[in-house]
C-alpha positions as CSV (number, residue, x, y, z in Angstrom):
1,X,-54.3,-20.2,-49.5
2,X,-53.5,-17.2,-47.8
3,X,-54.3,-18.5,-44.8
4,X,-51.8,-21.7,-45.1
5,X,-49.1,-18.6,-46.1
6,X,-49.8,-17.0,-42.9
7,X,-49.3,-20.3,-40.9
8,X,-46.0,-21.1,-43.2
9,X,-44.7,-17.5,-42.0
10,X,-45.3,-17.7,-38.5
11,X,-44.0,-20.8,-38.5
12,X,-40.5,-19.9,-40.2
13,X,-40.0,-17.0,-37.7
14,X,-41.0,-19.1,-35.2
15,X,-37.8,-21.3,-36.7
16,X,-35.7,-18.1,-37.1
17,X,-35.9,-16.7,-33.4
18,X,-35.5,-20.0,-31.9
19,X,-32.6,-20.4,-33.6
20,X,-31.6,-17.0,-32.9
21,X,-32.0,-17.4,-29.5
22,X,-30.1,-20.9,-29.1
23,X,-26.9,-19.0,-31.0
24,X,-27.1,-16.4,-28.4
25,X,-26.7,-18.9,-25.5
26,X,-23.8,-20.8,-27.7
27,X,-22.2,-17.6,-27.5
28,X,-22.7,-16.8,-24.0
29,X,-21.5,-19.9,-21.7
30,X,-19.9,-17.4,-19.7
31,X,-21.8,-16.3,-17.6
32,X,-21.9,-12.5,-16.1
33,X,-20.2,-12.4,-13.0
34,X,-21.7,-11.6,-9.6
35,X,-19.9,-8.7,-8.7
36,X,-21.2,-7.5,-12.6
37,X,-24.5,-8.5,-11.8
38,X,-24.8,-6.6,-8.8
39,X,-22.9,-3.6,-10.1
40,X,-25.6,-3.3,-12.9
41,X,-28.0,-4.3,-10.3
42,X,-27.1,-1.1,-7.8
43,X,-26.8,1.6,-11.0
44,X,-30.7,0.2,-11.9
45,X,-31.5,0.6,-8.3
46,X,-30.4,4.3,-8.3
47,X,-31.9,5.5,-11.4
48,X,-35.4,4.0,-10.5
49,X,-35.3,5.7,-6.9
50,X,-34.0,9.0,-8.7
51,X,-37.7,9.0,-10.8
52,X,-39.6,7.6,-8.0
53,X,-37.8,11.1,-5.8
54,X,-38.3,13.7,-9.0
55,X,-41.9,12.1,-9.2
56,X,-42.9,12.4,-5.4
57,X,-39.7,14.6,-3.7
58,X,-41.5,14.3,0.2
59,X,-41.5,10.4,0.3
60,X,-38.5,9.7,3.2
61,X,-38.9,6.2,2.6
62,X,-36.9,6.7,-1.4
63,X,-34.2,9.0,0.1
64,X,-33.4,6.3,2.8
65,X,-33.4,3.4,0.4
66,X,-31.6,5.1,-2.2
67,X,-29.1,6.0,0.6
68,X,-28.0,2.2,1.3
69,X,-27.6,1.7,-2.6
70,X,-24.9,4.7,-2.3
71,X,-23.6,3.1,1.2
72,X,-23.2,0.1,-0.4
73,X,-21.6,1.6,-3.5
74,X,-19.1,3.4,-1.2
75,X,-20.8,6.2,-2.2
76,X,-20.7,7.8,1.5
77,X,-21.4,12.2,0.1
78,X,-24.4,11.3,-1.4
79,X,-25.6,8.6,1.0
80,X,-25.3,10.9,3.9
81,X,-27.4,14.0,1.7
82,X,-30.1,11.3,1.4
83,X,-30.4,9.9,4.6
84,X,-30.2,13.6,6.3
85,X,-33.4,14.4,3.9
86,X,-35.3,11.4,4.6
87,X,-34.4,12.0,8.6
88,X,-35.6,15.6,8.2
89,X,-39.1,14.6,6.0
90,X,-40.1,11.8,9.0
91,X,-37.8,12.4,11.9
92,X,-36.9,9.8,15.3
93,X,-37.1,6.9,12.6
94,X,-35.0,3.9,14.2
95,X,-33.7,2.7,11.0
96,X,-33.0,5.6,9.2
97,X,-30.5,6.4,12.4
98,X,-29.3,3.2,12.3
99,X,-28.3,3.7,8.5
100,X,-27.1,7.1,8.9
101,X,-24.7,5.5,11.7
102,X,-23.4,3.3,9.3
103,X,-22.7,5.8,6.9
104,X,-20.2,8.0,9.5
105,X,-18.5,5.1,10.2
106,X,-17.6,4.8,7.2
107,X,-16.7,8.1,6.9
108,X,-14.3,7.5,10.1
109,X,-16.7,10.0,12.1
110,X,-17.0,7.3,15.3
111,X,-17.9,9.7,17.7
112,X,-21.3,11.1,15.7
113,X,-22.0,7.7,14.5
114,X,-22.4,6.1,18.2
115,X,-24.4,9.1,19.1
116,X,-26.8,8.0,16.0
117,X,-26.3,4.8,16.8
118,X,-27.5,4.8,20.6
119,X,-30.6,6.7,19.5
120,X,-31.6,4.0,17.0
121,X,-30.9,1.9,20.3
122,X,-33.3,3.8,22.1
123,X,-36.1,4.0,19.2
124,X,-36.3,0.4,19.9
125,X,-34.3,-1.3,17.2
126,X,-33.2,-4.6,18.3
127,X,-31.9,-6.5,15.7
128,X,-28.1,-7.7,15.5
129,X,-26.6,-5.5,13.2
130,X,-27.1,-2.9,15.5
131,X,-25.9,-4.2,18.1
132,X,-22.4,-5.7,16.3
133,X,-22.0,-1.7,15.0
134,X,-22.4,-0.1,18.7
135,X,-19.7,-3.2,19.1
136,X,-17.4,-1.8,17.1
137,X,-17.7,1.9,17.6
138,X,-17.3,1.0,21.2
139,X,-13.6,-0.5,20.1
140,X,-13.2,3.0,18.5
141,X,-13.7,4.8,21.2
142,X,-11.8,2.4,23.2
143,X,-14.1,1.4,25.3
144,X,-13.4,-2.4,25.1
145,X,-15.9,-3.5,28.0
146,X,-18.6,-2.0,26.8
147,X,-17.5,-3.5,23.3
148,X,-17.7,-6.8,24.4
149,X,-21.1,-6.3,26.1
150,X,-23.0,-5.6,23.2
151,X,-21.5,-8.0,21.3
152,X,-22.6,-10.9,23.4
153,X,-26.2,-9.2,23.1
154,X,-25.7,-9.6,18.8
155,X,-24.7,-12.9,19.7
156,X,-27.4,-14.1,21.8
157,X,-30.2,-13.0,19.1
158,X,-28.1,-14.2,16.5
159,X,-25.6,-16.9,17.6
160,X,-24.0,-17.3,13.6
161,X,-23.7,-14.0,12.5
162,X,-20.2,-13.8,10.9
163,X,-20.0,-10.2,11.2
164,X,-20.4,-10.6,14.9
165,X,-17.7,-13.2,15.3
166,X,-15.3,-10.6,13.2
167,X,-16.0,-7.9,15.7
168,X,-14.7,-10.0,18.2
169,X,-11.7,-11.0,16.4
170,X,-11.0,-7.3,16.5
171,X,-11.8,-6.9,20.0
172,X,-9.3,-10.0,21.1
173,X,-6.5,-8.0,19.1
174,X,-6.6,-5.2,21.0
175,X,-6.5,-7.2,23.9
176,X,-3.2,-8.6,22.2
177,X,-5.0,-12.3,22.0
178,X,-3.5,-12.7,18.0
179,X,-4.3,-16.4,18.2
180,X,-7.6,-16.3,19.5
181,X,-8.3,-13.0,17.0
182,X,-7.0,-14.7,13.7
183,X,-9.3,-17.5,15.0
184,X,-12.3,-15.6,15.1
185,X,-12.0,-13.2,12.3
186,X,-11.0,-16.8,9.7
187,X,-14.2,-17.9,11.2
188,X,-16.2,-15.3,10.4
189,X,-15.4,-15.1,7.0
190,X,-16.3,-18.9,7.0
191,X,-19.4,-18.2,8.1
192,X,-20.4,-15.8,6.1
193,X,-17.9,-15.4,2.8
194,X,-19.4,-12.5,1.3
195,X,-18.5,-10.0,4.2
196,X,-15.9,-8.6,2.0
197,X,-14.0,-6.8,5.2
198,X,-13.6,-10.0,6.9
199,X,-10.9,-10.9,4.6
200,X,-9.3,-7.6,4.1
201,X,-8.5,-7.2,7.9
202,X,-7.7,-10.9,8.8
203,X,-4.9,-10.0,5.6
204,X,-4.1,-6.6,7.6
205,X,-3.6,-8.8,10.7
206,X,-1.3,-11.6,9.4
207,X,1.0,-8.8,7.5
208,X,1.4,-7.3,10.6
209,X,2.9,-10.4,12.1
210,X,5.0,-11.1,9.2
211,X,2.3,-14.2,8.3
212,X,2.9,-13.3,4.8
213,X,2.0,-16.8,3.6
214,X,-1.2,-17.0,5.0
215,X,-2.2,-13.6,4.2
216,X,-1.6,-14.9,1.0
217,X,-3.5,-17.8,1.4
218,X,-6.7,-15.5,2.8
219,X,-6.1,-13.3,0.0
220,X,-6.5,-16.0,-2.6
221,X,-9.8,-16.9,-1.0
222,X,-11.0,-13.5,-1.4
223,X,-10.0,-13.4,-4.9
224,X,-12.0,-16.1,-5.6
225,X,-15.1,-14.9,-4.0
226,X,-14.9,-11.6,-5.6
227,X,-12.9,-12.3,-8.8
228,X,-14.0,-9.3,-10.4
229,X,-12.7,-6.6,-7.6
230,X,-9.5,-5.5,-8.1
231,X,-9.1,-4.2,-4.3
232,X,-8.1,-7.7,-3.3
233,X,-5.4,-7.5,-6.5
234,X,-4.0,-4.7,-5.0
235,X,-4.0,-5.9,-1.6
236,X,-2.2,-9.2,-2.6
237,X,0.3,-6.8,-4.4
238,X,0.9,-5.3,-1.2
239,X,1.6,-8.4,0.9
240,X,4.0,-9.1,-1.8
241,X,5.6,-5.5,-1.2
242,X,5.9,-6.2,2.5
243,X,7.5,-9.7,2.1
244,X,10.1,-8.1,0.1
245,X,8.9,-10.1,-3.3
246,X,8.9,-7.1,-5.1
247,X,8.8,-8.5,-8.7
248,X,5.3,-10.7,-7.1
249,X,4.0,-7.0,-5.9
250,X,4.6,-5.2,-9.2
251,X,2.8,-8.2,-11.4
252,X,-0.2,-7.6,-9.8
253,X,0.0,-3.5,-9.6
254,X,0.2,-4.1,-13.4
255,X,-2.7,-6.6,-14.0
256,X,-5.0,-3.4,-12.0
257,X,-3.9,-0.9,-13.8
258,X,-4.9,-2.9,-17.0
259,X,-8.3,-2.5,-15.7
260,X,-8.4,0.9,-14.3
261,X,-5.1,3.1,-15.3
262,X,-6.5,6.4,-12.9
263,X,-5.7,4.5,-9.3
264,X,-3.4,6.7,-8.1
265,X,-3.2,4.1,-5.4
266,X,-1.5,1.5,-7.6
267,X,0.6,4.2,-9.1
268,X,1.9,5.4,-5.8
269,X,3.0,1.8,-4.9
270,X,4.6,1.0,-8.3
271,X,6.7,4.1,-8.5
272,X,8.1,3.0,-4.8
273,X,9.1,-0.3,-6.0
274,X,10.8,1.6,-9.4
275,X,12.2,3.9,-6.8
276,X,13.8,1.7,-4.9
277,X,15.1,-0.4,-7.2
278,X,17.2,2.8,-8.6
279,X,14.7,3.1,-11.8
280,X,14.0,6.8,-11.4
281,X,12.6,7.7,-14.6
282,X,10.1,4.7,-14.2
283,X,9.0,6.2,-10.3
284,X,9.0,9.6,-12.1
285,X,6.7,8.6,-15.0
286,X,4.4,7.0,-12.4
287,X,4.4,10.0,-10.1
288,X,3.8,12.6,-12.6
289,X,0.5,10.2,-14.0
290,X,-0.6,10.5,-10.3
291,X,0.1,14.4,-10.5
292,X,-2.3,14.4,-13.8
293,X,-5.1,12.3,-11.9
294,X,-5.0,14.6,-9.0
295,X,-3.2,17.3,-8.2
296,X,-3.6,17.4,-4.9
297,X,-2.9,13.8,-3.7
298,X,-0.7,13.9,-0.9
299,X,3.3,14.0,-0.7
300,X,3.4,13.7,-4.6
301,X,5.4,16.7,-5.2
302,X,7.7,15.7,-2.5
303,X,8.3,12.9,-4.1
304,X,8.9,14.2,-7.7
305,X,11.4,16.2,-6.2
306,X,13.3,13.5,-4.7
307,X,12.9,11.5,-7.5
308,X,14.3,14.4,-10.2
309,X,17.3,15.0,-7.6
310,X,18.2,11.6,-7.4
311,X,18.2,11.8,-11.3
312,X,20.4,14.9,-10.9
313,X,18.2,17.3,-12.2
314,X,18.4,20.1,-9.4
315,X,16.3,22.8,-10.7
316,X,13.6,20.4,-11.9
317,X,13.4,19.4,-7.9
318,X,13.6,22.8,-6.3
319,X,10.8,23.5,-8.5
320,X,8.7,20.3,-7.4
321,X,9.8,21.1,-3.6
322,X,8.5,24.3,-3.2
323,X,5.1,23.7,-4.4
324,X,5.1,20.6,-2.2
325,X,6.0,23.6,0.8
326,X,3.3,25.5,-0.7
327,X,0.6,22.8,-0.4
328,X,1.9,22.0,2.8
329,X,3.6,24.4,4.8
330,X,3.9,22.2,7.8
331,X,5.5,19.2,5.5
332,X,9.1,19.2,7.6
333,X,10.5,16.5,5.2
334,X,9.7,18.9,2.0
335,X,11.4,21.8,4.1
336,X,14.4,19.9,5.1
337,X,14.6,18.5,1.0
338,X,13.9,21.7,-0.3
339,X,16.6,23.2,2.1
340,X,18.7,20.9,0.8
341,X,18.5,21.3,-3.0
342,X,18.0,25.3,-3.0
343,X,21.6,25.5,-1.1
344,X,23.0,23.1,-4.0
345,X,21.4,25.4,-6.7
346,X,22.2,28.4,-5.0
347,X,25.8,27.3,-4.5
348,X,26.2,26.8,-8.7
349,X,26.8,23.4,-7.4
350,X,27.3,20.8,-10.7
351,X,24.4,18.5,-11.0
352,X,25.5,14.8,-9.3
353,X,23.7,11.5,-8.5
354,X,23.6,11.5,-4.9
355,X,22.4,7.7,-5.1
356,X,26.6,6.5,-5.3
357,X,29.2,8.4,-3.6
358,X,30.4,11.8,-6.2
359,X,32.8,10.8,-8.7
360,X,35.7,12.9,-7.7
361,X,39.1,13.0,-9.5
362,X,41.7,10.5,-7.6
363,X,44.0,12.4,-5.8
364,X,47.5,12.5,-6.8
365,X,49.8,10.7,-5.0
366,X,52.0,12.8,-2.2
367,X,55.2,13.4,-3.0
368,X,57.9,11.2,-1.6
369,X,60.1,13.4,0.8
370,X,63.4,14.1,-0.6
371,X,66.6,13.2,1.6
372,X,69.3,15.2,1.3
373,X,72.4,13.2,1.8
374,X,75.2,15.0,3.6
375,X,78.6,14.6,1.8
376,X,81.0,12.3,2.2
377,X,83.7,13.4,3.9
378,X,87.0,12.3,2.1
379,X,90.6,12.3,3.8
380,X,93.1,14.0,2.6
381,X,96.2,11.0,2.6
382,X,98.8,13.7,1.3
383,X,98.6,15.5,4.7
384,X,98.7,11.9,6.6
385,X,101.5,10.0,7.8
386,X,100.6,6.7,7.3
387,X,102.8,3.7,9.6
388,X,102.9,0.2,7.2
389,X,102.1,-2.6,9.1
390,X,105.1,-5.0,8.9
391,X,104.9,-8.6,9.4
392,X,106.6,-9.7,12.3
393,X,109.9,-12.0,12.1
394,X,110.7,-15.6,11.7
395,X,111.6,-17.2,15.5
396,X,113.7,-20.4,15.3
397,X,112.6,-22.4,17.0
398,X,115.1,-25.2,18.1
399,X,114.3,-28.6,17.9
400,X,115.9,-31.8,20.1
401,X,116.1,-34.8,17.3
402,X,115.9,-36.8,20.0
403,X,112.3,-36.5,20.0
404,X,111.9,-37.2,16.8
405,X,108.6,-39.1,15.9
406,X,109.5,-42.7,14.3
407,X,107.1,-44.5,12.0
């Protein structure tokens, strides 16, 4: 009997969890999406390489991979600590050079990157990625032939690499080819669709020849391959800007800052469309939120200040100038601003919106100039003799009746 109750029980929880476990996939049709998964992905990836380092510290092989997790998070500080402590525990390692080059480019150090880079070279790495990054820091440097050298050797080991192909497309733009670099970068990005650059500099490219509709258009394509990163949001937001669809522009600034209300970035561009659009105490609100994120983000004092003096508030802007001077002595527009609106305050000069031309009081008319009308002279007849005019006589004529006129 107590047997069969055993069997009864497992069987009911057997019931339960499976029912349990079909609720929980009515309830989750949506699936997490990719760029979730791999965010969750990356932070596991981290902490397990953090215990595997505080377990064993002298293993390079944990600092280098735990440095591409941070390079691929964007996380370029602590990439760089990692892959200079796995280079220092096993040192003339191809592919930690190779990483550590990828790393300083990202950092925009090109000139230590190719160094790092040409040594991986030499340590016998031949694969194309290397080859497509000595590509590129060879267009960095300027050096377009060599560029275009080492790309063809990516190309030859690796004739579909879409990063190759966009490395091209960069190095026929700065030969001035913008057909044949559009071409090549679109391609790329069809070739390989996750190489989220691709899109970001074909979109760069086509604002900078006023393509605004197909930047749009690559833009849209980027949004849906990464629907969950709001870089590409704010990107489309500034294609918009540049258009001159500024209503478009700040739509989308709003939709990011929904998701993450600290990017000064989005901030910055959303108080220059308030700004110019004469809103002042909208571009102020927005510039003092980027003041609270960080206070040392660049120009944002300046920018207070012109924003309070176009709102009139004088003191309030001499006060945000000189700390922009004092950030930045060499800032000649917060000098020249500063200049300005000390002179004003100095001067007991009334508060004014500089925006419209001063309201002054109309000037009264001039007066009409007053002619003085000599007198009349009047004659004194008493004192004249005056001669009356007579009519002169009556001739008679004599008539001959002779000639009279019959009827």
């Amino acid at each position: 009997m107590q047997k069969r109750l055993n069997i009864y029980f497992l069987v009911i929880v057997a019931a339960l969890l499976a029912a349990c476990g079909q609720g929980n996939r009515d309830r989750s049709k949506i699936p997490p999406s990719p760029f979730q998964v791999e965010s969750v992905m990356n932070t596991a990836a981290v902490d397990a390489l953090t215990d595997a380092i505080r377990s064993n510290p002298s293993v390079a092989e944990n600092y280098f991979k735990r440095a591409s997790v941070f390079l691929k998070i964007g996380n370029t500080e602590r990439a760089l600590e990692d892959i200079n402590r796995a280079d220092q525990l096993k040192q003339n390692t191809g592919k930690y050079l190779f990483v550590k080059a990828l790393i300083l480019r990202k950092m925009k150090r090109y000139n230590d990157a190719f160094s790092f880079a040409q040594s991986a070279e030499i340590l016998n790495i031949d694969t194309p990625e290397l080859y497509t990054l000595l590509g590129d820091l060879s267009q960095q440097k300027n050096d377009l032939a060599s560029a275009e050298k080492y790309l063809a050797k990516s190309l030859q080991i690796a004739p579909y690499d879409g990063e190759t192909y966009f490395y091209k497309g960069t190095l026929a733009a700065r030969k001035g080819d913008t057909l044949t670099a559009i071409a090549l970068m679109n391609q790329s990005i069809e070739m390989k669709p996750s190489f989220r650059e691709g899109y970001t500099k074909l979109t760069e490219v086509l604002q900078n020849y006023r393509m605004y509709d197909s930047a749009l258009v690559v833009n849209k394509s980027a949004m849906v391959q990464f629907p969950d990163n709001p870089d590409f949001m704010v990107e489309r937001g500034l294609v918009f800007f540049k258009a001159g669809r500024l209503d478009s522009a700040l739509a989308n600034y709003e939709k990011v800052t929904v998701v993450d209300s600290k990017r000064t970035d989005v901030l910055l561009y959303s108080a220059a469309i308030y700004y110019r659009w004469k809103s002042y105490l909208k571009a102020l609100e927005n510039y003092e939120k980027v003041l609270d994120i960080n206070e040392d983000t660049p120009k944002v004092n300046y920018l207070i200040g012109l924003t309070q003096e176009q709102l009139g508030n004088m003191e309030a802007a001499e006060e945000a100038l000189k700390e922009a001077v004092e950030k930045n002595p060499n800032d000649e527009q917060a000098i020249i601003a500063l200049n300005r609106v000390s002179g004003r305050v100095n001067a007991g000069m009334p508060n004014y919106t500089p925006t419209s031309v001063p309201v002054r009081k109309p000037a009264k008319p001039a007066p009409k100039p007053v002619v003085v009308e000599e007198p009349k002279k009047l004659l004194d007849t008493s004192r004249l003799r005056i001669n009356i005019i007579k009519p002169k006589e009556k001739v008679n004529v004599k008539t001959d009746s002779s000639k009279r006129i019959r009827f």
